[in-house]
Biopython code that builds the backbone (N, CA, C, O; Angstrom):
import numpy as np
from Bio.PDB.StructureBuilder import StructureBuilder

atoms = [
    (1, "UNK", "N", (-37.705, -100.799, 60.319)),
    (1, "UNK", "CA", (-36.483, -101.459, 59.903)),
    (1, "UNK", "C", (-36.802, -102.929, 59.651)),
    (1, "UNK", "O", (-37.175, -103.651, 60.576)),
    (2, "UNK", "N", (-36.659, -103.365, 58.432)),
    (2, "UNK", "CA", (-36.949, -104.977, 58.460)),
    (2, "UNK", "C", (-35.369, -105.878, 58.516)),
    (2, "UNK", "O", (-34.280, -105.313, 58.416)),
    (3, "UNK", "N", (-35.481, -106.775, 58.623)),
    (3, "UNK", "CA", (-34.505, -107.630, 58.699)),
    (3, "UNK", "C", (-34.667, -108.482, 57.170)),
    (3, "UNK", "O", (-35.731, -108.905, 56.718)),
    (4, "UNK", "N", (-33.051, -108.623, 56.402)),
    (4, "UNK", "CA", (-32.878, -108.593, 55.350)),
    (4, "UNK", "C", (-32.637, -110.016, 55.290)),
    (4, "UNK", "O", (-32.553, -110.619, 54.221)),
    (5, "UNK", "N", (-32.511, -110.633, 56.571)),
    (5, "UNK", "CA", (-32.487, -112.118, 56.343)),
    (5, "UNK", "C", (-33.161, -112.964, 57.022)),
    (5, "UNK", "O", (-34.096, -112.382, 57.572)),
    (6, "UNK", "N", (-33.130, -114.422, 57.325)),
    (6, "UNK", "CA", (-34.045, -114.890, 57.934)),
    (6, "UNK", "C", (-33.781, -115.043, 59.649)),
    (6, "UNK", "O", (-34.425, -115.434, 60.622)),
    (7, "UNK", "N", (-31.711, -114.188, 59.221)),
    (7, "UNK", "CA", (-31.776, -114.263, 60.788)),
    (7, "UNK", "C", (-32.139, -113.570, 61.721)),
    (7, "UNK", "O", (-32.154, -112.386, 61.385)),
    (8, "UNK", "N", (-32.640, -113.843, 63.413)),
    (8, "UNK", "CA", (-33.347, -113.102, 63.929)),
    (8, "UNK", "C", (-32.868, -112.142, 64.423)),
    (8, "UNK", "O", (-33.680, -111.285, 64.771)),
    (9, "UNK", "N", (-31.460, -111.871, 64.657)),
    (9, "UNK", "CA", (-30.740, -110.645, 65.193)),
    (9, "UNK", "C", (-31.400, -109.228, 64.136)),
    (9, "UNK", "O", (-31.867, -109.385, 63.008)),
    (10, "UNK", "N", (-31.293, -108.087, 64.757)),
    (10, "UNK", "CA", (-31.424, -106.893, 64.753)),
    (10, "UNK", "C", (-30.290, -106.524, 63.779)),
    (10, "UNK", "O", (-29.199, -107.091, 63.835)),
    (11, "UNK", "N", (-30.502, -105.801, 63.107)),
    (11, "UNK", "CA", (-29.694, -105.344, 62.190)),
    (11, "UNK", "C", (-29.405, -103.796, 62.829)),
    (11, "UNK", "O", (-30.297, -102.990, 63.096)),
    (12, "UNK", "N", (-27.980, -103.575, 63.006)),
    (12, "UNK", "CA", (-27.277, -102.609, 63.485)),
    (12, "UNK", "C", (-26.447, -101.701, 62.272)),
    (12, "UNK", "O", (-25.301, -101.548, 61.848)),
    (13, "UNK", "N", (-27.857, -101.207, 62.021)),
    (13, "UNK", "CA", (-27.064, -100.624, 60.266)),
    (13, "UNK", "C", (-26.372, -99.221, 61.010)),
    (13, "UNK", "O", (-27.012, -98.261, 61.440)),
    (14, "UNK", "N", (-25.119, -99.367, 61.027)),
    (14, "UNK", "CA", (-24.166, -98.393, 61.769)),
    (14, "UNK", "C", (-22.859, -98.890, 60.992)),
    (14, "UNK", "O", (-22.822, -100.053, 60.590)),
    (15, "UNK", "N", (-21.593, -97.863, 60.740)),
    (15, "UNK", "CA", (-20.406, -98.403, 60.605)),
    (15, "UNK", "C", (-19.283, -98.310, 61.605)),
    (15, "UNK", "O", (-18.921, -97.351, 62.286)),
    (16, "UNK", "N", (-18.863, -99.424, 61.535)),
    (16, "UNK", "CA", (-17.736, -99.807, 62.599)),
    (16, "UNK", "C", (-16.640, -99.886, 62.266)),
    (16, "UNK", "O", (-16.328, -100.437, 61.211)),
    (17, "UNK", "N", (-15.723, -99.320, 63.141)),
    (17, "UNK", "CA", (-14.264, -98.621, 63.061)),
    (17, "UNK", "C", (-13.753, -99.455, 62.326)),
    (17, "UNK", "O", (-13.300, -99.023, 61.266)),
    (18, "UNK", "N", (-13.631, -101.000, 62.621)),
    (18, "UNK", "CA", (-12.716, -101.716, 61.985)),
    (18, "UNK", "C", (-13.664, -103.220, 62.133)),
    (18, "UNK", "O", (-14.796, -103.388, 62.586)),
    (19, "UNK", "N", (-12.529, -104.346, 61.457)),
    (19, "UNK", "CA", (-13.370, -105.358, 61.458)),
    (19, "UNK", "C", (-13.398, -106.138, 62.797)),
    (19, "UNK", "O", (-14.202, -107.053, 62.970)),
    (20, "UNK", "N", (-12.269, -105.657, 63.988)),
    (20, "UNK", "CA", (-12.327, -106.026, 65.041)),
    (20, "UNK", "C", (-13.826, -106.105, 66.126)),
    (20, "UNK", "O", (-14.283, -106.953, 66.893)),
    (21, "UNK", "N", (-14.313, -104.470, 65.602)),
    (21, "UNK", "CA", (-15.700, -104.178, 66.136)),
    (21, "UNK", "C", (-17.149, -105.195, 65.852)),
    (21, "UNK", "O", (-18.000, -105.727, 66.565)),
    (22, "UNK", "N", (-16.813, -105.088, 64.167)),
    (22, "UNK", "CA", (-17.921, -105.568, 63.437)),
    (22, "UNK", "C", (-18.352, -107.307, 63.639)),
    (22, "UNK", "O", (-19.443, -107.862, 63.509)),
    (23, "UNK", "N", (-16.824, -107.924, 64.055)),
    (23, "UNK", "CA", (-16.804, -109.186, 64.146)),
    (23, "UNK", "C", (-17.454, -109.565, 65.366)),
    (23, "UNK", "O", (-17.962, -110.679, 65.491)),
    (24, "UNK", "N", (-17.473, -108.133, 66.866)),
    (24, "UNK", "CA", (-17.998, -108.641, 67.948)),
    (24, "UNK", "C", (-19.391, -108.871, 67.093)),
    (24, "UNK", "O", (-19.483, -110.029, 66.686)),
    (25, "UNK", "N", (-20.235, -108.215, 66.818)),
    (25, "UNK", "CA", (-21.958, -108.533, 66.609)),
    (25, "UNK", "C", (-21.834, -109.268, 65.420)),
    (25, "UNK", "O", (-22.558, -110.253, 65.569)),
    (26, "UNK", "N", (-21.207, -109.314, 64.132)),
    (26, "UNK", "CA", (-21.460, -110.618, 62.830)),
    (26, "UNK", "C", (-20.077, -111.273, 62.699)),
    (26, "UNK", "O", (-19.138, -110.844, 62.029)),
    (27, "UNK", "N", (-20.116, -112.596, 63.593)),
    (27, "UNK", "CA", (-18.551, -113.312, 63.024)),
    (27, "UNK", "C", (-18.524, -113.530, 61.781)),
    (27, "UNK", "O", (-17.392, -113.927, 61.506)),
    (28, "UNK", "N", (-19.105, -113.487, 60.964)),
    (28, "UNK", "CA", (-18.566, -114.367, 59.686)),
    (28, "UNK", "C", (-18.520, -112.598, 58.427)),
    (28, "UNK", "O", (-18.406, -112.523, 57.203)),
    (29, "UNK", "N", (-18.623, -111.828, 59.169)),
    (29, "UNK", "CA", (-18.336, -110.268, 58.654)),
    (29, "UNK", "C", (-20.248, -110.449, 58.173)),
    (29, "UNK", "O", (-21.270, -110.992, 58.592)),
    (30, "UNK", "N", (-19.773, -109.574, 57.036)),
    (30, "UNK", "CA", (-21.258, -108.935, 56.507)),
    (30, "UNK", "C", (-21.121, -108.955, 54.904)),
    (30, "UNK", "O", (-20.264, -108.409, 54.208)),
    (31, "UNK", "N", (-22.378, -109.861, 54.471)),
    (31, "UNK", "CA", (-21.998, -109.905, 52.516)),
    (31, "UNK", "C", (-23.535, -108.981, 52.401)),
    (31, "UNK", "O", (-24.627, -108.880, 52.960)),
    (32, "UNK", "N", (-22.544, -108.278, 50.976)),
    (32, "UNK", "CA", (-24.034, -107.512, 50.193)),
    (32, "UNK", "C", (-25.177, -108.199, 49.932)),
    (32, "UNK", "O", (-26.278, -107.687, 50.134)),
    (33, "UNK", "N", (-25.023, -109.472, 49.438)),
    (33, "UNK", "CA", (-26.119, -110.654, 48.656)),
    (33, "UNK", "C", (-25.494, -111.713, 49.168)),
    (33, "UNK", "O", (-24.332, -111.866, 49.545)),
    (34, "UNK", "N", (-26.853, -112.761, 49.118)),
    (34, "UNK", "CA", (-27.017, -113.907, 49.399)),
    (34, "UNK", "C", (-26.308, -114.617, 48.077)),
    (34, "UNK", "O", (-26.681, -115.768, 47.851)),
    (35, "UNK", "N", (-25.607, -114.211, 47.440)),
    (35, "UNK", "CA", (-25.088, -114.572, 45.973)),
    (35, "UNK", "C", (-23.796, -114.313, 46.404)),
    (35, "UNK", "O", (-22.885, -115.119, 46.214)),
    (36, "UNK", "N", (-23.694, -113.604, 46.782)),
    (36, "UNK", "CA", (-21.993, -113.070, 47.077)),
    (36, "UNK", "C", (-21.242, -114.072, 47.362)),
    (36, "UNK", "O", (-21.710, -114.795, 48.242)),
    (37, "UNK", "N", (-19.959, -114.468, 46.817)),
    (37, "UNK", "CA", (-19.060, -115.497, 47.392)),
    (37, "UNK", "C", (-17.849, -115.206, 47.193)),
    (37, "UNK", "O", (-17.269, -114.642, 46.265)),
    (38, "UNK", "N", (-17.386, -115.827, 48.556)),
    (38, "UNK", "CA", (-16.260, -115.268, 48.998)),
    (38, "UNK", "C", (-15.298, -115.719, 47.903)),
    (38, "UNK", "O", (-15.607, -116.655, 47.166)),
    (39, "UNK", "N", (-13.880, -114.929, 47.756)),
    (39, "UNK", "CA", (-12.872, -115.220, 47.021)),
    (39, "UNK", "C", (-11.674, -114.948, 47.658)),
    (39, "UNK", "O", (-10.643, -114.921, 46.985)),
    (40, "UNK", "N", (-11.647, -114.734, 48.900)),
    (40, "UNK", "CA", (-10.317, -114.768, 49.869)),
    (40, "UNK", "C", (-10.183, -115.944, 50.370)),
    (40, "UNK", "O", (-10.369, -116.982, 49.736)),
    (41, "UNK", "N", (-9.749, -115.849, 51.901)),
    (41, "UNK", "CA", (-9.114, -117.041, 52.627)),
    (41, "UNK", "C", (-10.897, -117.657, 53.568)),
    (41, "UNK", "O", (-12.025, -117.213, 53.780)),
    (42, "UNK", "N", (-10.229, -118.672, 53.787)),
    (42, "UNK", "CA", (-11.659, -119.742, 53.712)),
    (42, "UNK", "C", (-12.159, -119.695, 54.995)),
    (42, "UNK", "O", (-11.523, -119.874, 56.034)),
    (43, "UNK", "N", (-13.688, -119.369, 54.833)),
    (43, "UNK", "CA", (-14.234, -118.276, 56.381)),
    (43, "UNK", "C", (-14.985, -119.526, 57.200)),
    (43, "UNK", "O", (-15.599, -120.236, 56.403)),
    (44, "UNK", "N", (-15.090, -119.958, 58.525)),
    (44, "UNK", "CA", (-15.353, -120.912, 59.481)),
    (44, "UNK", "C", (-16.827, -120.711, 59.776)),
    (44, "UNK", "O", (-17.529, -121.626, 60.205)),
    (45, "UNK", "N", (-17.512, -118.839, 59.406)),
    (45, "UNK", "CA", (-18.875, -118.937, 59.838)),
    (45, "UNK", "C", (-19.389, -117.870, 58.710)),
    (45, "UNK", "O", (-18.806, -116.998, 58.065)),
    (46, "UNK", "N", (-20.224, -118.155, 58.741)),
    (46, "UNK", "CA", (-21.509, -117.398, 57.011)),
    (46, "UNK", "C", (-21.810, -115.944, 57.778)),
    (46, "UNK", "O", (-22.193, -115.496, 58.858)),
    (47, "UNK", "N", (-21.393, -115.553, 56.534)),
    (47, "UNK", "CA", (-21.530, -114.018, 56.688)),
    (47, "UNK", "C", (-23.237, -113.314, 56.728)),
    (47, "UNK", "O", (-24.024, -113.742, 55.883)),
    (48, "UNK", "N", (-23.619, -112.475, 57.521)),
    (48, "UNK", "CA", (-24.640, -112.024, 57.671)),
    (48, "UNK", "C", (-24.726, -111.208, 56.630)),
    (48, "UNK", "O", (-23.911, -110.340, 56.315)),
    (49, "UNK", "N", (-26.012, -111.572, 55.939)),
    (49, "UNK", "CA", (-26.170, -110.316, 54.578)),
    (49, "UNK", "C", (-27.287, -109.444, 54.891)),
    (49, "UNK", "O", (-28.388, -109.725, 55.364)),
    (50, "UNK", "N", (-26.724, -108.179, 54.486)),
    (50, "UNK", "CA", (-27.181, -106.761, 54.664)),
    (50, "UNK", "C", (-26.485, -106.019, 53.697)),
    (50, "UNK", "O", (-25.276, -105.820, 53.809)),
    (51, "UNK", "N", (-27.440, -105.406, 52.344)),
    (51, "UNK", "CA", (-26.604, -104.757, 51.656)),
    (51, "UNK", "C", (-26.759, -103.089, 52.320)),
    (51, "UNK", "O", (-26.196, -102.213, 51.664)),
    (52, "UNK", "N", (-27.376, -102.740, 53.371)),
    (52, "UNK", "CA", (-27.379, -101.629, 53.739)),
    (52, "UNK", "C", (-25.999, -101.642, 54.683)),
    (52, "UNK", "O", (-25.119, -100.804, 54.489)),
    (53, "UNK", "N", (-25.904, -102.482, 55.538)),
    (53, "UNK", "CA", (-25.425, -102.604, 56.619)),
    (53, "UNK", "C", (-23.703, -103.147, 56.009)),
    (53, "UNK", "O", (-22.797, -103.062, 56.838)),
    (54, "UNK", "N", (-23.411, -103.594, 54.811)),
    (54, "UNK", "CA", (-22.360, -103.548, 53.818)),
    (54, "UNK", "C", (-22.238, -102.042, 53.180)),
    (54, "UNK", "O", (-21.414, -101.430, 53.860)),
    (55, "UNK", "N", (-22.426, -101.740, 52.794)),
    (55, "UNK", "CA", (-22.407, -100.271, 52.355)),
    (55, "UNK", "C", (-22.180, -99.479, 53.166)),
    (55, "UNK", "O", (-21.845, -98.411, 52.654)),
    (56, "UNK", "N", (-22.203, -99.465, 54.676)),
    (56, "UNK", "CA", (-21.919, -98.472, 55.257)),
    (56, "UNK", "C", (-20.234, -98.925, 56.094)),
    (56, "UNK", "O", (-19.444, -98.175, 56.668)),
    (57, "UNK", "N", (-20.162, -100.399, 55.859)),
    (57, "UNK", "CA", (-18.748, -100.935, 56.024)),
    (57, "UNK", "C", (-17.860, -101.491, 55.057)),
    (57, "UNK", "O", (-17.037, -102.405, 54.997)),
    (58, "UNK", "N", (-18.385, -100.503, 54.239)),
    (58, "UNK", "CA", (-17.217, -100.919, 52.499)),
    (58, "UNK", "C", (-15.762, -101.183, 52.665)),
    (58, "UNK", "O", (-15.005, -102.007, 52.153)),
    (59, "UNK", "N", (-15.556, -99.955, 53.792)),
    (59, "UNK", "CA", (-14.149, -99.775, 53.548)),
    (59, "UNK", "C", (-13.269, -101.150, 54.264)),
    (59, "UNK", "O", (-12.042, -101.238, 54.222)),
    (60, "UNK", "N", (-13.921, -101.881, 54.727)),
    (60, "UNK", "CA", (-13.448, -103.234, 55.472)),
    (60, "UNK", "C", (-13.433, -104.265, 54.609)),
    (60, "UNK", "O", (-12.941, -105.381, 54.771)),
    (61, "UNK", "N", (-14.167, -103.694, 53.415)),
    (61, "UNK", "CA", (-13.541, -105.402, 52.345)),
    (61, "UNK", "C", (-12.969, -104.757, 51.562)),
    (61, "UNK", "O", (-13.353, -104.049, 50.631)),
    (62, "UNK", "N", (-11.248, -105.208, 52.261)),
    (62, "UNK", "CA", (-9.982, -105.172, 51.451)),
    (62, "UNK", "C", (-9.939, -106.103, 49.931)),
    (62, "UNK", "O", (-9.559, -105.575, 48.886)),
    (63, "UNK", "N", (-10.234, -107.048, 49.980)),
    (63, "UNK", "CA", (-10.370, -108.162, 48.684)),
    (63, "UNK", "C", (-11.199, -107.690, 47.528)),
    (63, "UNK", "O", (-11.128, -108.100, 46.370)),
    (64, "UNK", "N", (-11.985, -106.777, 48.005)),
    (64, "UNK", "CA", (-13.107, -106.615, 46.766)),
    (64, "UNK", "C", (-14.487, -107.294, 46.822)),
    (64, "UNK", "O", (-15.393, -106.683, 46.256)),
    (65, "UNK", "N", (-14.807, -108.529, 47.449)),
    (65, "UNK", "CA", (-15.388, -109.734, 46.960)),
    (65, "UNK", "C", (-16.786, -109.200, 47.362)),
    (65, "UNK", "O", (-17.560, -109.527, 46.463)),
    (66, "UNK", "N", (-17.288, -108.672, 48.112)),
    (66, "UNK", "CA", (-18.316, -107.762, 48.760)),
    (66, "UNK", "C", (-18.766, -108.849, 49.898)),
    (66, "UNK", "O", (-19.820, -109.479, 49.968)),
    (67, "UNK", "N", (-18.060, -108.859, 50.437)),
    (67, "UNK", "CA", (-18.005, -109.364, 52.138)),
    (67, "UNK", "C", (-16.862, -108.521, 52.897)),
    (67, "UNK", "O", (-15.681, -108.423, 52.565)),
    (68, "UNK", "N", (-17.335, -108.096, 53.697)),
    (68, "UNK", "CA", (-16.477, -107.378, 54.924)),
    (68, "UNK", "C", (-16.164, -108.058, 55.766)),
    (68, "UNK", "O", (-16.660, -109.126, 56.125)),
    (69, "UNK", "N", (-15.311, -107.502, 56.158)),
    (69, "UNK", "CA", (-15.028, -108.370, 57.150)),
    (69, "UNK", "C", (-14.448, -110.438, 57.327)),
    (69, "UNK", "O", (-13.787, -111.145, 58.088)),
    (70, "UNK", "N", (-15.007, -110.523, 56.454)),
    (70, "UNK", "CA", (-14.673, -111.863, 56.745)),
    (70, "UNK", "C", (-13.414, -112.492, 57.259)),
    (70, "UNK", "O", (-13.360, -113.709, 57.439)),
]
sb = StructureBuilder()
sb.init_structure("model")
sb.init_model(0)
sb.init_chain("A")
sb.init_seg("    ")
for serial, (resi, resn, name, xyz) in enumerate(atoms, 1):
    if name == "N":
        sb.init_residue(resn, " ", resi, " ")
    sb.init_atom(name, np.array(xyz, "f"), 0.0, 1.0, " ", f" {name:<3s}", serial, name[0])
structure = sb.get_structure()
């Protein structure tokens, strides 16, 4: 399993019930790409990118923008 970014946490490619869950292990949710930008309401911490680990929590970005959670 490699890690898709430079951060050092473990990537927990699993999907989580809701964004309540997901927010305990990534506050700032989870973006597909390092390109991705947000187009909702204005987020306090940077989203961890994982396009595996996005894909398996699609159904949590209500907005479209391909960040979950945020």
């Amino acid at each position: 399993m490699t890690n898709e970014t430079a951060d050092a946490r473990p990537i927990k490619n699993k999907s989580y019930k809701n964004c309540m869950a997901l927010n305990k292990v990534y506050k700032g949710g989870v973006a597909k790409s390092r390109t991705t930008k947000n187009k909702g309401v204005k987020i306090k911490n940077k989203p961890f990118v994982s396009k595996t680990l996005y894909n398996k929590n699609k159904k949590n970005d209500r907005d479209k923008d391909g960040i979950a959670c945020e």
